[in-house]
N, C-alpha and C positions, 0 to 999 in steps of 0.2 A: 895824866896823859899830856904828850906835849903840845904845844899848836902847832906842827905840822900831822901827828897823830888827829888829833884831833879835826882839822879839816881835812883831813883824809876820809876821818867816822862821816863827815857830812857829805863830802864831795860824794862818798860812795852810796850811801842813800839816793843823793840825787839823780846819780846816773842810773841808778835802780827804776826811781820812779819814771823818767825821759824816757829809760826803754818799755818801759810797760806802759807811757802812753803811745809809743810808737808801735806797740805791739797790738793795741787794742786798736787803733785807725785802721792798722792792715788785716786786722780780722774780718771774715764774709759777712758782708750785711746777712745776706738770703741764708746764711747756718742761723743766724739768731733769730732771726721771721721763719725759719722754718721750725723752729726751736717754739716758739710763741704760738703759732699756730696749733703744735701737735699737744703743748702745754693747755689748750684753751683757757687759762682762768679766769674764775669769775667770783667775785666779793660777794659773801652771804651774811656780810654785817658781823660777825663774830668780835672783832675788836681785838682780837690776838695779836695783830700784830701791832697794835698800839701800846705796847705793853716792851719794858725792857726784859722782863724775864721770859719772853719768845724772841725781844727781838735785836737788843740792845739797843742802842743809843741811835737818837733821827739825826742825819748827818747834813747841816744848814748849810750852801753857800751863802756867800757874803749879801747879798740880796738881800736874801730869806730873813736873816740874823738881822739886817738893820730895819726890813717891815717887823719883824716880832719882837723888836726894841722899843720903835715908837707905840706899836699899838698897847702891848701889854709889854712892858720892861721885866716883871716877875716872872715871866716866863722861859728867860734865857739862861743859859748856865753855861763854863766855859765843856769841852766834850772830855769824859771822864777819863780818857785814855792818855797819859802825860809821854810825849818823846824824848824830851829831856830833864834834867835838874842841874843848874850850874852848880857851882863850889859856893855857892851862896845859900842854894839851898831855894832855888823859887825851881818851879814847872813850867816847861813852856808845850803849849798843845798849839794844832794847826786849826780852833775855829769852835762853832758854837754848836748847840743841841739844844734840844728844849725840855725842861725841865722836868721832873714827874712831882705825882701828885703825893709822895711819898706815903704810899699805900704797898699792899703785900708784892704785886705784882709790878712795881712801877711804871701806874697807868701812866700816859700823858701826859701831860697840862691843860690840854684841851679837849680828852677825853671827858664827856658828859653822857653818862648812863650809858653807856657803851656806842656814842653819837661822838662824830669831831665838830667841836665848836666850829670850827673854820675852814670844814670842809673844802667852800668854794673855793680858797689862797692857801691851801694845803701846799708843804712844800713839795718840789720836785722829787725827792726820793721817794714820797708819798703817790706822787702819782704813776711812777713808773713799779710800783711794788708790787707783785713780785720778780718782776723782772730786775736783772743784773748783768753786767759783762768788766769781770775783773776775777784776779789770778788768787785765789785764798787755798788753805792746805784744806782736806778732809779729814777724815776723821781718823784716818792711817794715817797722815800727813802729808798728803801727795799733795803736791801743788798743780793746782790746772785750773784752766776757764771753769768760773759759776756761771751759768745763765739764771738760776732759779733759787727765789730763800722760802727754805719750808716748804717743800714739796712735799703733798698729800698729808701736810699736816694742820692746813686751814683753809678753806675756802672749797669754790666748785671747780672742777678740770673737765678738761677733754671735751667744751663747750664749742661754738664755732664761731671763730674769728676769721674773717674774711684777709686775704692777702694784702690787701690794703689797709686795713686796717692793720694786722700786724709790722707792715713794713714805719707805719707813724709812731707804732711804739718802740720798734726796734730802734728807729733814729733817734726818740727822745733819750732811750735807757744809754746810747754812747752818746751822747749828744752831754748827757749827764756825768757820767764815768768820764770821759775828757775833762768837764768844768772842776771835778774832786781834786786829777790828776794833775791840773795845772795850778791849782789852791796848794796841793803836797808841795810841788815843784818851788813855788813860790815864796810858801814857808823857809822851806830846807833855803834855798837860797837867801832872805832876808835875816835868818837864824845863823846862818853862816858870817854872815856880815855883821852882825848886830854881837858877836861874841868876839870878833876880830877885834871890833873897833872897843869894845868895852873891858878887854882882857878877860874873857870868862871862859868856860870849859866843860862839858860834858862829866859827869862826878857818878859814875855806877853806886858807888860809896855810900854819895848823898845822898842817890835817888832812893837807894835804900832804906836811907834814915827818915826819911822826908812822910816815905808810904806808911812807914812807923807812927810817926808821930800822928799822920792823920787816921790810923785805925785805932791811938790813944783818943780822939778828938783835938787833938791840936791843931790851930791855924796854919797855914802854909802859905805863901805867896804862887801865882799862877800867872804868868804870860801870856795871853792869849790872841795868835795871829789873828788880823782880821781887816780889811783894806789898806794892807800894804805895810802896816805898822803892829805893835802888840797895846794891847790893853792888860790893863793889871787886875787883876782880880785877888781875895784872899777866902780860902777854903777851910771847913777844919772836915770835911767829907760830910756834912749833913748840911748846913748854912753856907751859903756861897753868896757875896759879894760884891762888885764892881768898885775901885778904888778909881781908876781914871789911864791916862794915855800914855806911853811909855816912848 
């Protein structure tokens, strides 16, 4: 691909992401608190969605990622979903997750008998769960507003949450989905730059070859955004690494 192709691939991401966070500010507060209220949910300790095979991967801002650094380092991994692969052959992802226990269901890291270690500093997507407001396909592939993950398939509903209450949640859950959107935005931009200045390129090719090798177990190199720069990581898809700053 050329480098005008190729900062096109990125330009046009970005402007993907900018509208959809312009999209999601102009959305009704009072549709999503009305939404929260008629959802009532309520946690019955089940632990399901602690789990990547309910729920995939916890999504850290940069916050989050540098407390679950210092306090427990083993706990961080880069987020298993790669956006690109230069012609070199490294992955580059927009940020961190926390690691599981690699057990059947990939509990946790801080799942404990079906308890969160860290309950109290639990991250944000944590706290707003199951609430959500952003744009994914279903299961036809229609693309539209989620407000809710796993309906009627964990927890209690149709409980009663006061108007008030729901309006604190509904501002955390955008309040949250803006901070993701501007972490995207920030990537695609930094990535856009960061391949200018070093001649590098988006490689469909390689990304192919790259996903190969790590379902051989082979090592891979990983990029991973994270205040404003990438860190380097190496992966061979089971043992994940930190190498240093890039």
């Amino acid at each position: 691909m050329s480098p005008a192709l190729q900062n096109d691939l990125l330009t046009r991401r970005l402007r993907e992401r900018e509208r959809e966070k312009e999209a999601l500010l102009k959305f009704p507060m009072e549709e999503l608190v009305d939404i929260i209220m008629d959802v009532g949910f309520s946690c019955d300790l089940c632990a399901r969605c602690c789990t990547r095979a309910f729920n995939g991967h916890v999504l850290l801002l940069d916050d989050e990622a540098a407390w679950i650094a210092d306090w427990d380092p083993a706990a961080l991994e880069p987020v298993p979903v790669f956006d690109f692969c230069d012609q070199e052959g490294t992955f580059y992802v927009s940020g961190y997750t926390i690691r599981t226990l690699q057990d059947r269901d990939g509990s946790c890291w801080f799942l404990d008998r079906e308890r969160c270690r860290v309950y109290e500093f639990r991250p944000r997507v944590c706290r707003i769960y199951p609430y959500m407001l952003h744009r994914e396909p279903d299961e036809s592939g229609i693309v539209d507003w989620r407000q809710i993950s796993g309906l009627n398939q964990h927890g209690q509903y149709h409980g009663e949450i006061s108007r008030d209450n729901a309006t604190l949640i509904a501002r955390d859950v955008i309040a949250f989905e803006k901070a993701v959107l501007e972490h995207e935005i920030a990537f695609l931009e930094y990535t856009r730059s960061f391949f200018a200045r070093k001649g590098l390129r988006h490689v469909r090719k390689m990304y192919d070859t790259q996903i190969r090798r790590l379902a051989q177990g082979i090592s891979v190199p990983v990029r991973v955004y994270s205040h404003g720069t990438f860190d380097q990581w190496v992966t061979d898809g089971k043992v994940t690494r930190r190498m240093g700053v890039k």
